[in-house]
Structures are given as C-alpha cells and as structure tokens.
LOPA-534441 format. One line per field, with one value per residue (C-alpha): residue in one letter; residue number from 1; x, y, z. Coordinates in nm, 3 decimals, padded with zeros to 5 digits. Example, Ala and Ser with C-alpha at 12.3 -4.5 7.8 and 13.67 -1.06 7.14 Angstrom:
REM residues 2
zadren	[a;s]
vexvo	[1;2]
x	[01.230;01.367]
y	[-00.450;-00.106]
z	[00.780;00.714]
***
This chain:
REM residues 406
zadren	[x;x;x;x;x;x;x;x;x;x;x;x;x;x;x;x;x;x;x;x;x;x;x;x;x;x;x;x;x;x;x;x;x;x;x;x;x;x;x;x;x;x;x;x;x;x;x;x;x;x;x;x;x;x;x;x;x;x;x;x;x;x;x;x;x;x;x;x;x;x;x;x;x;x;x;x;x;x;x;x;x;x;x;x;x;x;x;x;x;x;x;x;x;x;x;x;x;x;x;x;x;x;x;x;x;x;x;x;x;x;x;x;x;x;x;x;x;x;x;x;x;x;x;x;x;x;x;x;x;x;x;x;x;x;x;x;x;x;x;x;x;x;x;x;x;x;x;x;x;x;x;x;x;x;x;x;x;x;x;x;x;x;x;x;x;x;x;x;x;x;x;x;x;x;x;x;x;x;x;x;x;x;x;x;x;x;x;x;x;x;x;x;x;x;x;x;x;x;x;x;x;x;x;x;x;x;x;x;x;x;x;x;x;x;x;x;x;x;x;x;x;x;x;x;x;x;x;x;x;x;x;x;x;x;x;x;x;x;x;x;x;x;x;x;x;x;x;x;x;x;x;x;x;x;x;x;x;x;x;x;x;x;x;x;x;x;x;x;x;x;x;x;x;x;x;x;x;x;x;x;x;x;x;x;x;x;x;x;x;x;x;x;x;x;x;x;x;x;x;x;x;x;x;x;x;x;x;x;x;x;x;x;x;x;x;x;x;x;x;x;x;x;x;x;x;x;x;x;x;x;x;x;x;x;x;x;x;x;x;x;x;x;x;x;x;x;x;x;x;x;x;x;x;x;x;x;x;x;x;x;x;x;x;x;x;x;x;x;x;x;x;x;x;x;x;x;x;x;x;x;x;x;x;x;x;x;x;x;x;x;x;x;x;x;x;x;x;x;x;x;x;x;x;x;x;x]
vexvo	[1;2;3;4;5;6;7;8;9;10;11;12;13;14;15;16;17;18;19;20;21;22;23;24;25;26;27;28;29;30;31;32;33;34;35;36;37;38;39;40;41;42;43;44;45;46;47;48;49;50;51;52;53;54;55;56;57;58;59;60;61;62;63;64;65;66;67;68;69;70;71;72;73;74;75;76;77;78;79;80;81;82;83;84;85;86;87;88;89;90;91;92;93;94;95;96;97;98;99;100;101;102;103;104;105;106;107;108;109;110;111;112;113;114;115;116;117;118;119;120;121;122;123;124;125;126;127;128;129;130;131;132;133;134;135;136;137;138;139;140;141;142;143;144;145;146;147;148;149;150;151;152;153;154;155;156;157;158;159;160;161;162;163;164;165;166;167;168;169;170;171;172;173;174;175;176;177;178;179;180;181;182;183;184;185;186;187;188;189;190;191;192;193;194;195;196;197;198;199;200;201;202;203;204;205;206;207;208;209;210;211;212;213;214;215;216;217;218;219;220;221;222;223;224;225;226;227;228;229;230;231;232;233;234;235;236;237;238;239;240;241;242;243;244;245;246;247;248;249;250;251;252;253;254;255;256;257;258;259;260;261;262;263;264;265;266;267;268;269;270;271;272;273;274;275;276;277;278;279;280;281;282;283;284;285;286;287;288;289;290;291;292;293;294;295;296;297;298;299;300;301;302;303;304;305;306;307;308;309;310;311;312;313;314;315;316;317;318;319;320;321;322;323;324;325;326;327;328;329;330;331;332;333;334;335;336;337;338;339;340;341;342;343;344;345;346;347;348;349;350;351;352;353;354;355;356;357;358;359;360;361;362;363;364;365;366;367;368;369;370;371;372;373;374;375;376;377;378;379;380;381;382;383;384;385;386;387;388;389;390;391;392;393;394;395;396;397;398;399;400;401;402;403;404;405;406]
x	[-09.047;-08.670;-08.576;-08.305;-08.114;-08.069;-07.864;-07.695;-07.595;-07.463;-07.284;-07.084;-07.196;-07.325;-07.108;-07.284;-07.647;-07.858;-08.096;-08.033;-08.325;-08.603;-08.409;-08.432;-08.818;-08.846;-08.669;-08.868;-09.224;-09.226;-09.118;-08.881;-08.728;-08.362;-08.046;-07.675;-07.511;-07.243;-07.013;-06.914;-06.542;-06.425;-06.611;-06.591;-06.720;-06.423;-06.434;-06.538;-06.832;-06.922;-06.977;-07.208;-07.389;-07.431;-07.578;-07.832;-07.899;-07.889;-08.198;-08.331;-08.383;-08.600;-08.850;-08.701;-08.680;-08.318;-08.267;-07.920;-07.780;-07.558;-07.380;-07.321;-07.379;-07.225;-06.896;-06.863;-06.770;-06.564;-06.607;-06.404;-06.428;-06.115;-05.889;-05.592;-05.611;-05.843;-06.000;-05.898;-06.186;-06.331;-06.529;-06.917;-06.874;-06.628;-06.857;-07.166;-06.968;-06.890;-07.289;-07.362;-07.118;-07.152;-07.535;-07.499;-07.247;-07.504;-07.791;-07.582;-07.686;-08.012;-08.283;-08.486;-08.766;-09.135;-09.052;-08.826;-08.552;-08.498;-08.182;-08.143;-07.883;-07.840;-07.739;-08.140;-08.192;-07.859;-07.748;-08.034;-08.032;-08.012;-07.715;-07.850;-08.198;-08.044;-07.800;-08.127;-08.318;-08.058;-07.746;-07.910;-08.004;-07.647;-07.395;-07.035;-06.939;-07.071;-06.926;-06.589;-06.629;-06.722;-06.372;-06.464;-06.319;-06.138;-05.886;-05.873;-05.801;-05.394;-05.372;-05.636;-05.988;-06.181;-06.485;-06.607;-06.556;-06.715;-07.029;-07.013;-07.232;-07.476;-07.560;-07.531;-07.747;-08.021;-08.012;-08.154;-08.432;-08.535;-08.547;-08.748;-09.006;-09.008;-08.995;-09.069;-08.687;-08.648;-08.312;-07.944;-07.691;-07.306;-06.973;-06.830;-06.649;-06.990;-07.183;-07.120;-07.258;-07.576;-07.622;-07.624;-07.904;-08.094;-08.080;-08.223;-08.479;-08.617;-08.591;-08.720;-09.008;-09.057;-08.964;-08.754;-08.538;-08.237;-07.862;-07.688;-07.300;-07.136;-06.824;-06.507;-06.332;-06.048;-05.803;-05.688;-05.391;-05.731;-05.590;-05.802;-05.871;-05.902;-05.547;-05.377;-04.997;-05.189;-05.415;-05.774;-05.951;-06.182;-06.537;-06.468;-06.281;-06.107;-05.977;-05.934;-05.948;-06.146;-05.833;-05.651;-05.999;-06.038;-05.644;-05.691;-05.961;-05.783;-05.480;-05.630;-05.492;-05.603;-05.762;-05.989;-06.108;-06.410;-06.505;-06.460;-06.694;-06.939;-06.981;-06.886;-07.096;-07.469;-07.289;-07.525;-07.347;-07.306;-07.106;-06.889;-06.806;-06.721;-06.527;-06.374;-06.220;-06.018;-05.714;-05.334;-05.355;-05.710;-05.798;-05.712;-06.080;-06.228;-06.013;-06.130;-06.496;-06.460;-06.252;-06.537;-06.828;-06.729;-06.559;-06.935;-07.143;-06.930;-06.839;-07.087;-07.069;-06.835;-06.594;-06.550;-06.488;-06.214;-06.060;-06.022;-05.935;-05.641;-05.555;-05.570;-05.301;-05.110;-05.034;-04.990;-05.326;-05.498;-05.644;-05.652;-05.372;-05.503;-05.656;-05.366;-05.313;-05.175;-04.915;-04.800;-04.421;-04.385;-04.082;-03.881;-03.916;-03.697;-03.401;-03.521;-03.438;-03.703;-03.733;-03.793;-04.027;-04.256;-04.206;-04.263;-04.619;-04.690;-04.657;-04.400;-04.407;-04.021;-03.690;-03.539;-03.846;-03.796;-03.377;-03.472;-03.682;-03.449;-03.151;-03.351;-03.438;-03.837;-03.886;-03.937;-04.010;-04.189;-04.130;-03.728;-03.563;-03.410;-03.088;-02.968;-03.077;-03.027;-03.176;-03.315;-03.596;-03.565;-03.744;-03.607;-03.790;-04.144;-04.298;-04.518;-04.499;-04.585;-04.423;-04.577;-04.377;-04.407;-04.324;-04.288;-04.531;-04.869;-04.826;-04.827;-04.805;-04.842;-04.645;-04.740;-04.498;-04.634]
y	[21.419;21.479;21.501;21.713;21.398;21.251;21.564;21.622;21.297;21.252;21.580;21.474;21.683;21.381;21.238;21.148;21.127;21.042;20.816;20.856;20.652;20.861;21.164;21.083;20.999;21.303;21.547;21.340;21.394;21.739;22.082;22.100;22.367;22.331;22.508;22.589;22.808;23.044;23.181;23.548;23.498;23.760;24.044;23.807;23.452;23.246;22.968;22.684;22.875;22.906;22.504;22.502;22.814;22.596;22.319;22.523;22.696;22.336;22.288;22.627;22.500;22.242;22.476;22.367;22.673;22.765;22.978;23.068;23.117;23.368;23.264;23.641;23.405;23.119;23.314;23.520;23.137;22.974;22.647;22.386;22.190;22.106;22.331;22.258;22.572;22.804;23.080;23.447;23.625;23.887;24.181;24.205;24.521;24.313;24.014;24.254;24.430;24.055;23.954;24.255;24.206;23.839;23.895;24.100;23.793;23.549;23.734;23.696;23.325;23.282;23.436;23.569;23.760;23.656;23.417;23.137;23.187;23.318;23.501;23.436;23.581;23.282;23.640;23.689;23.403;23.301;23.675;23.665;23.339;23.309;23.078;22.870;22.851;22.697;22.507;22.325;22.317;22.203;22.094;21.848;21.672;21.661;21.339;21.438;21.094;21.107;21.488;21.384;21.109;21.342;21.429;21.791;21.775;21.421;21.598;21.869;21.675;21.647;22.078;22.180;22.272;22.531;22.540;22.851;22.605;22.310;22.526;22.549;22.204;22.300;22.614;22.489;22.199;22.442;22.679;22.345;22.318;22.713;22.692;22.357;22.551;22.896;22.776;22.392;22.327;21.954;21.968;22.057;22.081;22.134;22.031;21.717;21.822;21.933;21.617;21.561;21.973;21.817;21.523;21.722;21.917;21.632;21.457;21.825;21.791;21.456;21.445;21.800;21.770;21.392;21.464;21.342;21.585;21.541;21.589;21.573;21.672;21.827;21.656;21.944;22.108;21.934;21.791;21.508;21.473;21.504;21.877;22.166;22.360;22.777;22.825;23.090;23.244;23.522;23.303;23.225;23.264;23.507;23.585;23.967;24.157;24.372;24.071;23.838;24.062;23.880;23.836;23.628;23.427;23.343;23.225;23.011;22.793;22.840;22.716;22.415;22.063;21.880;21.597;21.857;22.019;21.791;21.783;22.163;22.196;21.952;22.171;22.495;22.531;22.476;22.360;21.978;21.684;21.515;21.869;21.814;21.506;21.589;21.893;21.618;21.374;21.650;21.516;21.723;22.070;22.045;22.006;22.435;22.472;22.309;22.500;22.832;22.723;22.637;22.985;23.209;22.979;23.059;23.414;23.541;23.400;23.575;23.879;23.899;23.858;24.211;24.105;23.765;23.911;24.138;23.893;23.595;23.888;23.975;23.609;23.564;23.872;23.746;23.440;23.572;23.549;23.894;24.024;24.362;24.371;24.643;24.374;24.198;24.289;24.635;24.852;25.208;25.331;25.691;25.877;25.909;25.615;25.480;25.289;25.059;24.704;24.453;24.224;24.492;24.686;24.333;24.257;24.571;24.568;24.178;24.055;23.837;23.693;23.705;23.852;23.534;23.416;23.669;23.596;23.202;23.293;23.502;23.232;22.948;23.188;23.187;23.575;23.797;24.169;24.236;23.947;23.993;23.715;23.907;23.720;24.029;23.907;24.316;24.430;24.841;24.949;25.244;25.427;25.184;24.917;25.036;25.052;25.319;25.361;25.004;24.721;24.319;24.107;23.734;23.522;23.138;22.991;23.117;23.470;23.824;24.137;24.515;24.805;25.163;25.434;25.738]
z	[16.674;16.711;17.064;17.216;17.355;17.036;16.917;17.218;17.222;16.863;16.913;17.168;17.468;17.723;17.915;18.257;18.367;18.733;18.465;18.137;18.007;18.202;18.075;17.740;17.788;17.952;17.705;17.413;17.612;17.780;17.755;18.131;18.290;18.365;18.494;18.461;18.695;18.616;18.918;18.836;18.897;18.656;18.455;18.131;18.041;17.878;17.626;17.905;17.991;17.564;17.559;17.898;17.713;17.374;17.572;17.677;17.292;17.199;17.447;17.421;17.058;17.131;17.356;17.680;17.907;18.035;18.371;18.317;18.706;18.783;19.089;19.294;19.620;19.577;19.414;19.811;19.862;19.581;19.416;19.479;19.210;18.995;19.204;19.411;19.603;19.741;19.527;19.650;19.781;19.589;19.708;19.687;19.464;19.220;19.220;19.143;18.840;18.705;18.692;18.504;18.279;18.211;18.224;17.894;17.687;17.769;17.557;17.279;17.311;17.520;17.398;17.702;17.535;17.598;17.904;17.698;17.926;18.300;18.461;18.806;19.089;19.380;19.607;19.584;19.835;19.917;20.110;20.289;20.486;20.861;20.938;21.174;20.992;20.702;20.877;21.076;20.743;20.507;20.688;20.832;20.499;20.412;20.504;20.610;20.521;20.171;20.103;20.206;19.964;19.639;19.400;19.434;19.825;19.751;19.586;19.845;20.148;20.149;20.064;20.280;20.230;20.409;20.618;20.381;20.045;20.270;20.238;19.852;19.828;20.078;19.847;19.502;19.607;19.765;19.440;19.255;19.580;19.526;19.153;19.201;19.391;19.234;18.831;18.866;18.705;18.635;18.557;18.650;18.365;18.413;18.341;18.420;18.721;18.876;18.890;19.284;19.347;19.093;19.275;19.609;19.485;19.320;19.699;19.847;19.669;19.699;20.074;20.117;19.846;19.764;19.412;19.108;18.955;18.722;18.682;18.342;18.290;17.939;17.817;17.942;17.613;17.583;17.290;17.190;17.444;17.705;17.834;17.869;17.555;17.596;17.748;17.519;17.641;17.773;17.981;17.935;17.597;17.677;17.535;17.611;17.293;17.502;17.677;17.394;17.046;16.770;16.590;16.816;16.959;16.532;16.515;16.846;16.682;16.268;16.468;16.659;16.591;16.304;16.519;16.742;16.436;16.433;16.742;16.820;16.525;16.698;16.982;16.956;16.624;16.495;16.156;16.091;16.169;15.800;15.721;16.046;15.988;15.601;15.758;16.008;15.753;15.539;15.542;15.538;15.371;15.360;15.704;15.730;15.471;15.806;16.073;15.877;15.889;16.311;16.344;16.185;16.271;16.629;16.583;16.441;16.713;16.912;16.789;16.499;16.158;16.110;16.322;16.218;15.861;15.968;16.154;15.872;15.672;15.888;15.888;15.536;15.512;15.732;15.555;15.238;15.085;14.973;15.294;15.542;15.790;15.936;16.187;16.321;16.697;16.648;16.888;16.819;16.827;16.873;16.628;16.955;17.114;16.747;16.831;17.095;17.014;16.841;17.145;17.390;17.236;17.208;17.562;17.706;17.464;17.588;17.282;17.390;17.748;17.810;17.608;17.632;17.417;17.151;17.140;17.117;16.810;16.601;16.698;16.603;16.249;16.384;16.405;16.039;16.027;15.680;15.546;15.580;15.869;16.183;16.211;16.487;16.872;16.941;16.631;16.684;16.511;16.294;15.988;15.787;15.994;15.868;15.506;15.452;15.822;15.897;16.039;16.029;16.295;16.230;16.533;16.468;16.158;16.339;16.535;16.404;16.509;16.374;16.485;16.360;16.344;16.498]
***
C-alpha cells in the first residue's frame, strides 16, 4: 500500500520532522489525526496558506483525518514567527469576521462531510482560560531558557519582543494538548518557520499525558533565488477574487520563472509526478506549455473551472493569440473625465503604484495603448484613444490593462 510519506516526500513538501522514521511507519500503518492551524489575520487566505492547505488534501487523500485550526485565540496575540516587528492588534469583531471568511476558502479544499475532517476555533478553549490556572498548569511545563533559545524569539531579541507574543508558544503548544485529548490528533503539521511552536506542543504533551505525538514542517514557497513566492506589486497573492481577481492570480503563476515552474507544479497541483517532471524539463519557448498548465491547474482549484477559462482566455488575448479581453483587469472612464493624461488615470485606478513608474515606462518605450507605443510621458486620453469604445494598455512584456469608455 502506497503511503502518504512517500508522496509527500517525492513532491517536495518535507523538509523537517521530530522522527521521521516512526512517522513514516506511522503514516504507512494507521489512519492519524493531525493538525494545521491557521491564524485569522485578514478576511482572506493568501498563497502561503494554499501549500499548508495542499499538505493536508495530500493527507486527506490517504484517509488521514485533518482538523483544520482556525486560530481566533491565538490571533488576539500575534505570532511571532518570521517577523521583525510586532503584529498590530486587531479587534475581536475583525478577528471573528476573518474565521468566517477563511472558514468558507478552506471547503474548497477539505472535504468535511461525514466526519473526514474537523474545523476547530482555539477561542473555544483559549478565551475562556483563567490566567493563573493555566499559568500553574502549563507555564510551569515551559523552560525560559529553552524559549529564548527557539529562532521564532531569537530573532526578536535586539527589536524587542513582547510579553503578549511571549505567550504565543504557551498557546499554540496547548492547542496540540486539547486536540490530543478531545480528537486523539497524532500530529502537528506547519511551515518551516513553525517547528519550535510544534515542538512546544509535542513537549506539552508528553509531560502532561505520557504520550508520543508528532511534528512535521512543509518546505516555505519560495523560488529559486530562496525568496518568498506570493508577493505581487499590490501585496499578497490572495485566495479572495475580490482581492486578487482570477486574472491576475492565473498571470502570477503563467509568469513565474522558468526554473520554479516544476516545482510550483509539484505542490501547488495534483498533476502526477512523471507529467511534472516532463512539464519541468521543457526547455526555452516551451517551458510557457508548462507555465500555462501551473497557471490554470491552480487558477481552477481556486476559482473553479469557469474562471480559470476566462482567465487563460484573457491571457491568451492579451498576447496576441485568439482570446476574450473582456477579462483583463478592467477600469471605466466616464465621457467627461476625457482628457486626463495616460499615467494619471492608471495611478489614480492602482494600476500603477507611482507616476514616476508609468513616465519610466513610456521613456524606456515599455508602455503601448492598442497595440500603438506611447512615446508622449503627458499623453491625454481622448475618443481617439478607444476602439469601439475600448482601450488595452500594455505595461512592460507581461501586464495589461482595460479601460472602457463610458
């Protein structure tokens, strides 16, 4: 029988584990219970929570049983981990509108239905607590010496860390301890950067119930150049269309760099490994028939399959190829707003972040309006700007943009 590790593994996806040999027997022998915990720090999951939530398909797969954790306790806090400055602190009303709405992207992945998966809250058990209660019960299971010694804090130490984000261990590791005891879960998955939080709860547990658990970490998404992937000029790549629209989530993966192309495909898709690595080893113009796989492969899980179609659609108009337009980002000029100039039209609509980006881009001959160059830094849009009332900006080789004339 084919065991979960072996996939994961050839995938990419493992990177560090508290015994990776009884994991492996474990994975290959029962059917475990395991976690990943998602802090609700805006109303949308981004692209660094979509390779945590494909570890757990990945498992889900194999009839282990996810709880997927939303964190509306542990986010009144702020994690730590990976930052070099305190999180602001949000509101319990903002962090309760985040968990419903992140609640609803991960069903799109984890199938809950008949008991295969469970959704937790950590605010269930964590809002509740007496201080000094759990301060006598679980504080005193914790080292100071061996906290200030994890990377998460480490890296903290010369900036300043808080008391409040001192606390962030002590609850992550007691979410393992409660889901221990209320589901039996074996196992904490996470990103890299949350193995010490995973070995804090693994220790919880064994001193407070004389068991084993486990902790394994997910590879980060990052390129080639070992940066994090998901970063877009507008910020995050969100999994939210009104955040991110389809279109511009499928040209952030049809625009990735040829040597990410086969591992994005490795772990962001379901595609079988002989096909990624066939996809992998395209070589020059042909490594775009693999970049347009990873862009819809990823667009339609998603977005779904309708959205993912208008959006390679848009893409293949865009450059040239028969295709709908009508799906590039789209703004709308009204008749008397006619005569404003090219550059500050875009900015104003966030297309572009600055007006000194759009005057570098028409200097340096980068910036096209229907297909004609813009060789005027103040060039004013007019009627004669727009064919049949429509106008296809083309910023640099890879970004588009529609404006209608209203």
């Amino acid at each position: 029988m084919e065991n979960v590790y072996d996939v994961l593994k050839d995938r990419g996806y493992l990177k560090q584990f508290t015994d990776e040999e009884a994991i492996k027997k474990l994975l290959g022998e029962e059917k475990i219970t395991f976690y990943i915990g998602f802090d609700p720090t805006a109303d949308s999951l981004h692209v660094g929570h979509f390779i945590a939530m494909m570890f757990m398909a990945h498992m889900q797969r194999f009839g282990h049983r996810p709880i997927a954790l939303v964190g509306g306790g542990t986010a009144m806090v702020g994690d730590p981990s990976g930052r070099t400055d305190m999180r602001t602190m949000m509101t319990k009303e903002t962090i309760a509108h985040n968990v419903s709405c992140i609640k609803k992207q991960m069903e799109k992945f984890i199938d809950f239905t008949d008991g295969k998966a469970i959704l937790e809250n950590n605010a269930d058990w964590l809002l509740g607590l007496n201080y000094i209660d759990f301060l006598r019960d679980i504080g005193a299971e914790f080292s100071v010496n061996k906290m200030l010694a994890a990377e998460c804090f480490k890296s903290r130490m010369e900036k300043g860390l808080s008391f409040l984000e001192f606390n962030y261990m002590l609850m992550q590791g007691y979410d393992f301890y409660v889901l221990n005891q209320k589901h039996n879960c074996k196992m904490e998955l996470g990103g890299d950067d949350q193995w010490s939080n995973i070995i804090a709860g693994i220790n919880l547990v064994r001193k407070k119930k004389q068991e084993t658990v486990y902790g394994m970490t997910c590879t980060l998404l990052t390129n080639s150049e070992g940066k994090k992937m998901g970063k877009t000029a507008k910020g995050a790549l969100w999994l939210d269309p009104k955040k991110t629209t389809p279109y511009e989530f499928y040209q952030y993966w049809r625009n990735v760099a040829d040597e990410d192309v086969e591992k994005c495909l490795a772990l962001l898709t379901f595609i079988p490994m002989d096909e990624v690595r066939r996809l992998g080893a395209l070589k020059d113009a042909e490594i775009n028939k693999a970049k347009t796989v990873l862009a819809y492969e990823i667009t339609k899980m998603i977005h779904g399959v309708e959205e993912a179609d208008k959006a390679k659609a848009a893409a293949a108009g865009a450059f040239g190829a028969s295709g709908d337009m009508s799906n590039l980002p789209t703004t709308e000029l009204e008749k008397d707003k006619l005569g404003v100039s090219l550059i500050d039209y875009l900015t104003e609509q966030g297309v572009l972040k600055t007006k000194s980006e759009g005057r570098r881009l028409i200097q340096q001959n980068g910036m096209s309006l229907n297909g004609d160059k813009i060789i005027e830094v103040a060039y004013l849009l007019t009627e004669d700007s727009f064919k049949d009332k429509e106008a296809i900006v083309k910023m640099g080789k890879k970004k588009f943009h529609r404006i209608i004339l209203k």
